[in-house]
N, C-alpha and C positions, 0 to 999 in steps of 0.2 A: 770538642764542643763546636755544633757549628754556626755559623756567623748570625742565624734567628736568634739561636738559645744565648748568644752573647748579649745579641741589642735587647732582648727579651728582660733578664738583668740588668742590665745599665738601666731600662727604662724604672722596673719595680724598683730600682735602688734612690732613685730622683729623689729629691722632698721629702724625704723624711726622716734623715741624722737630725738633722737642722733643729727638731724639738723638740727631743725627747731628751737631752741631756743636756741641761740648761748651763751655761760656764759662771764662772765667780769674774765680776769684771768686765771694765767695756776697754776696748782697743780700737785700732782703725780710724784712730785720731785725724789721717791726712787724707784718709779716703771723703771725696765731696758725695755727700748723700744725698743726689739729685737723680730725676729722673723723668723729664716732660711727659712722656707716652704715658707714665704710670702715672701722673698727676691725672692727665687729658682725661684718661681712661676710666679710672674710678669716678672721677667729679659727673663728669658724662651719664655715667650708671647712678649715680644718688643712691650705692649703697649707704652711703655716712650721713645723718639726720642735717637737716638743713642748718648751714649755720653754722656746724661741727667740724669740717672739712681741714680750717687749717690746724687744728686741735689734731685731727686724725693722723696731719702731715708731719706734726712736731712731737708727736707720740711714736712717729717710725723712725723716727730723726735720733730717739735716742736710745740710750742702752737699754736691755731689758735685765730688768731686776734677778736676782740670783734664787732659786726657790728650792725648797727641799723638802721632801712630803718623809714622816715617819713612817716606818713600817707599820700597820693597822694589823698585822695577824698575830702577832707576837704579843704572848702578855707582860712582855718588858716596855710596852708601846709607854705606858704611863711613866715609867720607872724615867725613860727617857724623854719625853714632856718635863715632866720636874725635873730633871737636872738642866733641860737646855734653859725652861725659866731661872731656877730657882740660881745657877751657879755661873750662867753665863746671858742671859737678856736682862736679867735687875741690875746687872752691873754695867751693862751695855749703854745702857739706860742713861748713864752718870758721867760718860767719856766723852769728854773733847779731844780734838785733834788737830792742832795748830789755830787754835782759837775755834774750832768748828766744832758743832752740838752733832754727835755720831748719831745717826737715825737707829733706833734698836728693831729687829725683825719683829714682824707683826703676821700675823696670823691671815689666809685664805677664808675670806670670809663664810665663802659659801662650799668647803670642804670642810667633813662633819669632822667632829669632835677636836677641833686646833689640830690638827696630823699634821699641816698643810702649812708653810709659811716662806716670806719672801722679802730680801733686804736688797739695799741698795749698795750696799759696800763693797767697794772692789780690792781688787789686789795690792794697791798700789797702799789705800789707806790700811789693809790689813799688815804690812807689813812693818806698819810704822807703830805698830800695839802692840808688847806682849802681851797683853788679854785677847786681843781678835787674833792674836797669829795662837793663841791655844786653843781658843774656840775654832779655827779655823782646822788646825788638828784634831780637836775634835770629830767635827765634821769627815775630816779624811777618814778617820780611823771606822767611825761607825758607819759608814758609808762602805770599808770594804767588809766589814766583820758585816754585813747585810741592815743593818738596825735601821738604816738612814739612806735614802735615797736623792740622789740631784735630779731632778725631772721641771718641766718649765712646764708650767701651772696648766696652761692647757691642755695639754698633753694629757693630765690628768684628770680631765673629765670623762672620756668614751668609758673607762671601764666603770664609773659611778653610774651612770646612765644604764649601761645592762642589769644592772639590781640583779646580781651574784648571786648565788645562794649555793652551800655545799656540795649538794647533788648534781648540780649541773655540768654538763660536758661542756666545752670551752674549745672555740678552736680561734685563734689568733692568727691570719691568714695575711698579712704581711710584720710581721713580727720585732725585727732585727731593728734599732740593737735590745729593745726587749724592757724601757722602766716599764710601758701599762702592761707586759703580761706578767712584771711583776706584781703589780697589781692586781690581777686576775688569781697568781694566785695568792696571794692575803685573802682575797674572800672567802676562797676556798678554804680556808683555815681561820675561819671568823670565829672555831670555836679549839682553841689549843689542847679540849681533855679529848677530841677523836684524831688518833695519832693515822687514819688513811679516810678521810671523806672521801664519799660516794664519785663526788664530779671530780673532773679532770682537766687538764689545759694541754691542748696539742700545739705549739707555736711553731710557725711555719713560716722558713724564708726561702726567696729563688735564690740568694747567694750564697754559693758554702763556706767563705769567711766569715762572712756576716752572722751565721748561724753560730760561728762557736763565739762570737763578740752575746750573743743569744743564750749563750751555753752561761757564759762567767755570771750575767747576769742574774738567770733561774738559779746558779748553785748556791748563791750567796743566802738564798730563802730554805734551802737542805729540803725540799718539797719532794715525797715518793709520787706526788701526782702532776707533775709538768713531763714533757715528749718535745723533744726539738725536731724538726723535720724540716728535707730540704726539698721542696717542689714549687713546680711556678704555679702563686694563687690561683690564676685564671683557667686551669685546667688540673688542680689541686685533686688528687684520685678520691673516688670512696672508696669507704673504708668498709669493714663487714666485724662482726662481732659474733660471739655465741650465745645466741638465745634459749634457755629451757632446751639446750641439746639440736636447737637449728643455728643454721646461717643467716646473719639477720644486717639489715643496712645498719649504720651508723650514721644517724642524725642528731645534732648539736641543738642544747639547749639555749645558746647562746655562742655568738660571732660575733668577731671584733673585725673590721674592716677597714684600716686603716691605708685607705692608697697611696702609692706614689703619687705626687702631685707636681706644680710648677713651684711650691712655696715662698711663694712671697707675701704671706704672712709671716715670713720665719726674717723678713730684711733688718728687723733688730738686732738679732744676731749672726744670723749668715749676711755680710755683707757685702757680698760678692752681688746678691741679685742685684743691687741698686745700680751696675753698672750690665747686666746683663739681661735685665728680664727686659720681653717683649711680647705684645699678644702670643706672637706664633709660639712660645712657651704650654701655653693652654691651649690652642690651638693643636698644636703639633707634638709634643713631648716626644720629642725622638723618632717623630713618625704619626703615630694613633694612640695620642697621650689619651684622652677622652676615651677612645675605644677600648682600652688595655683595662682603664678606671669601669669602665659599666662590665665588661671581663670579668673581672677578679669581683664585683659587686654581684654578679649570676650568679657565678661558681658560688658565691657566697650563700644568696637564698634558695638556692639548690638543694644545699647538704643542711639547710636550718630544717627542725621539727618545727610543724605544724603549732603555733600559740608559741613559740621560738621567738627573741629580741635580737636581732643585729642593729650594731654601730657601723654606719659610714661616715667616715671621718676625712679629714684636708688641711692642711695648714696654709689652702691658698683663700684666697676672697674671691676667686672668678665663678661668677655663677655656671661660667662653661662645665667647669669643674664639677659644681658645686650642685644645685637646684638642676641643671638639665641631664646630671647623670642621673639623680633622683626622678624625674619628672619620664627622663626615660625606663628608667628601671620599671617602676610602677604602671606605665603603657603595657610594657612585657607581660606583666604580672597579669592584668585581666581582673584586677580585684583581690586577686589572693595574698596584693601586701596592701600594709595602709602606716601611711607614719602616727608614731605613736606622739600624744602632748605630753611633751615635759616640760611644761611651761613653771609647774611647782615642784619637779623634783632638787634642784637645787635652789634652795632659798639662798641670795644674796648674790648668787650669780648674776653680771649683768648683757645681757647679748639680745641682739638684733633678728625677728624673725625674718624668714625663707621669704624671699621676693618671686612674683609672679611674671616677671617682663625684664626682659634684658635683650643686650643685642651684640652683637657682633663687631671687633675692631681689628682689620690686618696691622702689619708693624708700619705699614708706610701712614697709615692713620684715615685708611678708608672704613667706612661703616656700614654695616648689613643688619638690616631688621627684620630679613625674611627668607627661607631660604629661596625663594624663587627671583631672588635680586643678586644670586650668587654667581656669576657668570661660570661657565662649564672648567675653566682653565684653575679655577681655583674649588672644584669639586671631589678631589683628592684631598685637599685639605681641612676644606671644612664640609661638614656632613650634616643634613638634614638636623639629627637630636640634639644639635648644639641650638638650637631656637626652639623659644616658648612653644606652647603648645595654641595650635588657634581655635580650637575647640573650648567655648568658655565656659561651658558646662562640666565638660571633659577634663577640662584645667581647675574648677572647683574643685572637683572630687579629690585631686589629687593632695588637699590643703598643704600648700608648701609650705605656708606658714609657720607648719610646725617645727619646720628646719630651724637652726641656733645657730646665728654667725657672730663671731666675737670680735670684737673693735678692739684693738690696741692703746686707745684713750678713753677706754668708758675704766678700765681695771686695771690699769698697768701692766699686760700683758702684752702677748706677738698674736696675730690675728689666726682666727680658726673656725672649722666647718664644720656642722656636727648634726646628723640624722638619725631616728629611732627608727627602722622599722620594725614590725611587728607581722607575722606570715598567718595568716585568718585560714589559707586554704592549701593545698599541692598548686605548686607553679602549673599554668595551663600542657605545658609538656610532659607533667608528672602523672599516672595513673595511678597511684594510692597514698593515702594519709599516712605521713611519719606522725605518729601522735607523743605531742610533749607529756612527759612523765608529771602528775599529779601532786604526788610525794615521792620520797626518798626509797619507796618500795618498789616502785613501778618502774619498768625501762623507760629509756628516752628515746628509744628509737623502733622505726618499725619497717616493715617491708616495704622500702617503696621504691618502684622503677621507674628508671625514665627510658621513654621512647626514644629520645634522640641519643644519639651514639658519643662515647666521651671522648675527647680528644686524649691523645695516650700520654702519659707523664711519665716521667723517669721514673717512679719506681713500678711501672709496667714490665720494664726490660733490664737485665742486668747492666749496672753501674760502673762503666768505665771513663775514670779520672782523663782529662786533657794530657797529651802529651806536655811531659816536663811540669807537670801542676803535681804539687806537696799534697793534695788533697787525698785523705783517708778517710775512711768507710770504719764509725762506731758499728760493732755488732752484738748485740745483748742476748747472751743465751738464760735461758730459766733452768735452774737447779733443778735435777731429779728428784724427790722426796728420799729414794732410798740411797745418795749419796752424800748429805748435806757434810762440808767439811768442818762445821762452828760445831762446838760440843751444844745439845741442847739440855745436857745435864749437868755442867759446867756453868750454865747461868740460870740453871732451874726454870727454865721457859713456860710460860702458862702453857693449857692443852691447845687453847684458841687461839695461838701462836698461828700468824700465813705462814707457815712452811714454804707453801707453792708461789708464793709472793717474790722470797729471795732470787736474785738471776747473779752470773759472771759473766764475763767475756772472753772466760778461753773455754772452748772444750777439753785441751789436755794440759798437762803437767799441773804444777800447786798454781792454785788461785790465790793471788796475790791481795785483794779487795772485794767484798761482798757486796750487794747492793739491793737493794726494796724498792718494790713501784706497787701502788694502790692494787687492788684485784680486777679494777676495770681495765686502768692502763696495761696490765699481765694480757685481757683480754686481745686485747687490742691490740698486743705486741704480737700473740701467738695468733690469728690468724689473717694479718698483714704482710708477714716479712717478705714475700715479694712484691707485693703491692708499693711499698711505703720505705723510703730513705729515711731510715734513724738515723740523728748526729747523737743525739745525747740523751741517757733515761735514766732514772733512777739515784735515790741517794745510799753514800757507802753510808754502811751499818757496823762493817768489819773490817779490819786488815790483819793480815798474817802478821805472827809474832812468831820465829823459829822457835825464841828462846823457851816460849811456853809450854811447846808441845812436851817436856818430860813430866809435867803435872796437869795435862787437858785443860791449855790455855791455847793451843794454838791459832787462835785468832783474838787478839784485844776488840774492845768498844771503841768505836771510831766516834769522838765527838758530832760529825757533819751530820749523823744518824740517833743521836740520842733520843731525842725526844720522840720521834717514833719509833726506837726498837724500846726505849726503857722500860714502858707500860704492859711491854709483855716479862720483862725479867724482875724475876721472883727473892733472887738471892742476892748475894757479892754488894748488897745495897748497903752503905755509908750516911747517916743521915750527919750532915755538918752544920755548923752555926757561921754568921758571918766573920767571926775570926777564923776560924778554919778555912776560912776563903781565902783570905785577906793571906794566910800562912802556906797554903796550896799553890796560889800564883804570885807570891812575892821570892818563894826559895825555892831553887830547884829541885831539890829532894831531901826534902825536910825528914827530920826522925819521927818515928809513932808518935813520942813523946810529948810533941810541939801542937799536937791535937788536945784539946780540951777535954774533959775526962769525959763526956758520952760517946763522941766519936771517937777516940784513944782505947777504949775496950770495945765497942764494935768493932775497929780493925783488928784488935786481936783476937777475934774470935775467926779471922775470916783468916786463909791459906793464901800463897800468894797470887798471883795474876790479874786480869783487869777486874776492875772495878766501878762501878757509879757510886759519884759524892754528890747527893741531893740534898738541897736546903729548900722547909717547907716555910712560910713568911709566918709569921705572927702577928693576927690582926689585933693583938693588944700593946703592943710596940710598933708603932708606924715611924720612928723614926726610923727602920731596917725596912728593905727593900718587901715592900708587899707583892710579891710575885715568885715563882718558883725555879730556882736553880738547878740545873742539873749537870753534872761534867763528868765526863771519862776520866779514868784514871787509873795508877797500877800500883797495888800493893807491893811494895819487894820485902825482902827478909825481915831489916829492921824501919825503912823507909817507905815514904808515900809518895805520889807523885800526880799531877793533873797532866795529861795529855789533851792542852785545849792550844787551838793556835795563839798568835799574838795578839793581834787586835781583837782576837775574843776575851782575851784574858782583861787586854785594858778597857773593854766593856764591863764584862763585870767589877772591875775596880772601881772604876768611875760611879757604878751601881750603888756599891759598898762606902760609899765616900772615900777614895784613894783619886783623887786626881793626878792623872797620869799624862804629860806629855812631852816632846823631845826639845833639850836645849835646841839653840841657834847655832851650836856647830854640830850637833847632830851626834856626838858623844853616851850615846844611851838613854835614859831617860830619867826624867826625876820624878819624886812623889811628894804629895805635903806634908806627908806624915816621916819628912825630916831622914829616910833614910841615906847611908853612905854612898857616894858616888861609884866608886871601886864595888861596891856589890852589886849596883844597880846595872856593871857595866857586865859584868861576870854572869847575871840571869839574861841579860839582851843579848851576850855571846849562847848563853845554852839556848836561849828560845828558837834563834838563827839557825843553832845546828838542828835539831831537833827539825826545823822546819825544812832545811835543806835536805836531811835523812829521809823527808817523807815524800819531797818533790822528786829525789833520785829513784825510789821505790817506784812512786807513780810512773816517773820516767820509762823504767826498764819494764814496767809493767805496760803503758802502752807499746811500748816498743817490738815487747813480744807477740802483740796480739795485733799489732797494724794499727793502731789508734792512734790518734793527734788529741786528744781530751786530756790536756797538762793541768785540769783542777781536781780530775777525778782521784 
């Protein structure tokens, strides 16, 4: 890699860990959170409303609250709502803590349906509770089993702002480590009975670490429609698709824009800036911090359809950042973007519109209002689009108003930058209309060329790793139709089954793990693969079973894949009740027996090998979980068994009313429903192996094939 493509990543890498994964707890006790230049500089500019200023100063001064958004796609979403109320915030509610009234989480006001919530408790006080240190478990466990995410509140607005919707294509152009394109796709599965919606999410980072930190992220959601990709945004390739039998562009119904920034919005939690930041941060970001920022914001309305929403978003407060990449962007454009008001899409949200006048401060604390007061010596640094526009007609048009910037003492939040735009026409260098798809019937993309010539991206040229760099190359091949290796008569498969859907990643010897991706993302895959560096696609559906193939089981149901493969399998289906749950993941391989007598002759009706155990709710009993269960599992001779991982399993417990979490020395786990410790310790022993058996599979299975993908 050479020394451009190095600083090129370091720069997109800048600003933006910092808040997208919000931590439990403040530290940095000894650290002095001062900062004269950052004082000088913002009071200077009057972004903060008169009067507010030292309000603003003692709002960055302290910790930022802890926030955690539910999963929205999931229709366990509710199921988990009422248990965080009902089993751990009413009780929250009631705790003191060396004489102190415990604040209990309260809800994001202006994030819909309560999903959204944010406490102030740290680690130090969680420790000192066994109720918060199990809630706190809680929290760990659903967070990795996917249910529950840590993300800092901001952060979680750009994807409510693009107003999601199934069908749409999604490209997430600086991505890594990846809460909002988990969020991007919940939308996408806003509706749980279509197991492949139309739209898709491409998420795309310059770093190829970062990309699989990207990977962990999207698996936890098991989505056939996410594509991880490693390219630098600002010269990010098009892509091409199969139209009615042509070759057709690929233009996105929606773009997340998320730049590296200077982020010092992010000094509540990163608090390293308070002793580093300086204009030249915004100014210069490694060079042509600004310039990298309107880069990757081109490339962005480039590859948008035509009636297409992109988000450009920041975690800094610098207008440099912030309104003049905008203010430049929109010169560019000639008309054919316009920011869109969302002054009422979030009700309760409180933020600061887009300022029209700002100006320029070097680090030594000299000021510039114009650029023609820039002397020549410092014209490498700062450039002409970092000042207002002097055109005041010009500068109307352009309503920056509608820009959203977020204060850190209007909502208890870390400061943030946030723009809609909306693409009315082809960029002035484009000669035909991508036209946005209508409905769910119509393409989203369409022939359109650009005149100017693209900068070439890695996956133009074949891909070769840095000397002495671990980095390996995911390659997803797509199953033949006439060699599929899953019996499709062995799970009685509808006719409407994607066939052509399934891919692997070896071309020879046995396939170790099967896997599904949407029919667009298939598209997409099949005429890219030089174009485009895939890290990661697809969810497993299957894994090899040796022991099956003497009765056409050679491949079990892999939980990660259930709820989109199960809607096609016809047969081997178990309907269970929630003690059949309760007896599925409390014992390791319980007897038919211990099955309640509906499910206890359905199994015997059935032969052995994998299985789905599905529970449908019952809207006349609301005290059991009103939502629909589904779990892999495997008949044997006289036994049954659940093949779900662990913190899946202790989700649905929790589900089911089984509170489930680990002593303080770490000993296994307990439950309330009084069972033995020695048992409890003997299922944590098999869950462990079992999960080890399957990590070592995965193992050899990348190993074989060149991969680095340790969740696949």
């Amino acid at each position: 890699m050479g020394k451009r493509s190095r600083q090129r990543q370091k720069n997109q890498n800048a600003g933006r860990d910092n808040r997208d994964t919000a931590g439990w707890g403040a530290g940095y006790a000894d650290i002095i959170k001062e900062n004269k230049l950052f004082e000088n500089y913002y009071k200077e500019l009057g972004l903060v409303p008169e009067g507010e200023f030292e309000q603003f100063m003692e709002a960055m001064r302290e910790p930022l609250p802890a926030t955690i958004r539910i999963t929205g796609y999931k229709s366990h979403a509710k199921e988990i709502l009422h248990c965080l109320k009902e089993k751990y915030f009413k009780d929250i509610q009631e705790l003191e803590i060396d004489g102190q009234k415990i604040e209990a989480p309260q809800p994001l006001s202006w994030y819909p349906d309560e999903q959204a919530w944010h406490t102030n408790m740290s680690r130090k006080i969680i420790r000192k509770s066994p109720l918060l240190e199990k809630f706190h478990q809680f929290l760990v466990s659903e967070t990795e089993s996917g249910n529950i995410s840590r993300q800092e509140a901001v952060s979680m607005i750009p994807p409510l702002l693009l107003k999601i919707e199934p069908h749409h294509k999604i490209l997430d152009m600086c991505a890594a480590p990846g809460s909002k394109t988990a969020q991007l796709i919940e939308m996408l599965h806003a509706d749980m009975d279509v197991p492949f919606p139309e739209g898709f999410v491409i998420a795309n980072d310059v770093d190829n670490k970062r990309c699989y930190l990207l990977v962990h992220q999207a698996k936890r959601l098991n989505s056939p429609c996410i594509m991880v990709v490693n390219h630098d945004a600002s010269c990010i390739p098009t892509l091409e698709i199969n139209s009615n039998g042509k070759k057709d562009v690929l233009f996105y119904d929606r773009i997340l824009c998320d730049v590296p920034c200077s982020g010092d919005g992010t000094m509540r939690k990163n608090i390293d800036v308070w002793k580093k930041w300086t204009t030249s941060n915004s100014l210069h970001l490694h060079g042509k911090g600004m310039e990298l920022q309107l880069r990757i914001a081109v490339r962005g309305v480039e590859q948008l359809a035509v009636g297409g929403r992109m988000v450009y978003s920041t975690c800094s407060l610098n207008p440099i950042e912030d309104e003049a990449v905008i203010a430049a962007l929109l010169e560019k454009s000639e008309g054919a973007l316009e920011l869109a008001d969302c002054s009422a899409d979030l009700p309760g949200l409180k933020w600061m519109p887009g300022v029209t006048s700002w100006k320029l401060m070097t680090k030594e604390g000299q000021w510039y209002t114009d650029w023609s007061e820039v002397p020549s010596s410092r014209h490498t640094q700062i450039r002409p689009t970092m000042f207002p526009q002097k055109d005041s007609e010009k500068l109307a048009s352009f309503h920056l108003e509608r820009c959203m910037r977020i204060l850190p003492h209007h909502q208890n939040t870390g400061g943030f930058f946030v723009a809609v735009l909306v693409k009315k026409a082809p960029m002035p260098w484009n000669k035909r209309y991508p036209k946005l798809r209508k409905d769910s019937k119509l393409s989203s993309s369409a022939a359109q060329t650009s005149s100017s010539k693209e900068a070439p991206s890695p996956g133009d040229t074949p891909h070769l790793p840095p000397e002495g760099s671990t980095e390996k190359v995911e390659r997803n091949m797509m199953m033949t139709p006439s060699s599929p290796p899953y019996s499709k008569s062995f799970y009685d498969l509808s006719p409407d089954f994607p066939k052509l859907n399934v891919l692997t990643r070896t071309h020879e010897g046995k396939k170790r793990n099967l896997y599904m991706v949407s029919k667009e993302l298939r598209n997409v895959l099949l005429n890219n693969s030089e174009r485009m560096k895939v890290i990661n696609t697809g969810v497993k559906v299957w894994s090899r079973n040796s022991e099956g193939e003497e009765f056409g089981c050679a491949f079990r149901l892999a939980q990660e894949g259930i709820y989109t493969l199960q809607p096609y399998i016809r047969s081997r289906i178990i309907r269970v009740s929630v003690e059949d749950i309760k007896v599925l993941l409390t014992q390791e391989n319980p007897y038919l027996s211990k099955l309640e007598d509906e499910a206890h002759a359905q199994a015997q009706k059935i032969g052995m090998g994998s299985i789905v155990l599905k529970y449908i709710p019952n809207p006349n009993n609301p005290g059991e979980p009103q939502c629909p269960i589904q779990l892999c599992g495997w008949r044997g001779k006289t036994s049954i068994r659940a093949f779900v991982p662990r913190n899946e399993r202790f989700h649905y417990l929790r589900m089911l009313g089984v509170e489930v979490f680990r002593d303080k020395q770490g000993l296994g786990q307990k439950r309330s429903d009084g069972e033995k410790d020695g048992k409890e310790e003997a299922e944590d022993a098999a869950e462990k192996d079992e999960e080890q058996e399957e990590e070592r599979a995965c193992e050899g299975d990348c190993n074989e094939k060149g991969l680095t993908d340790s969740t696949s």
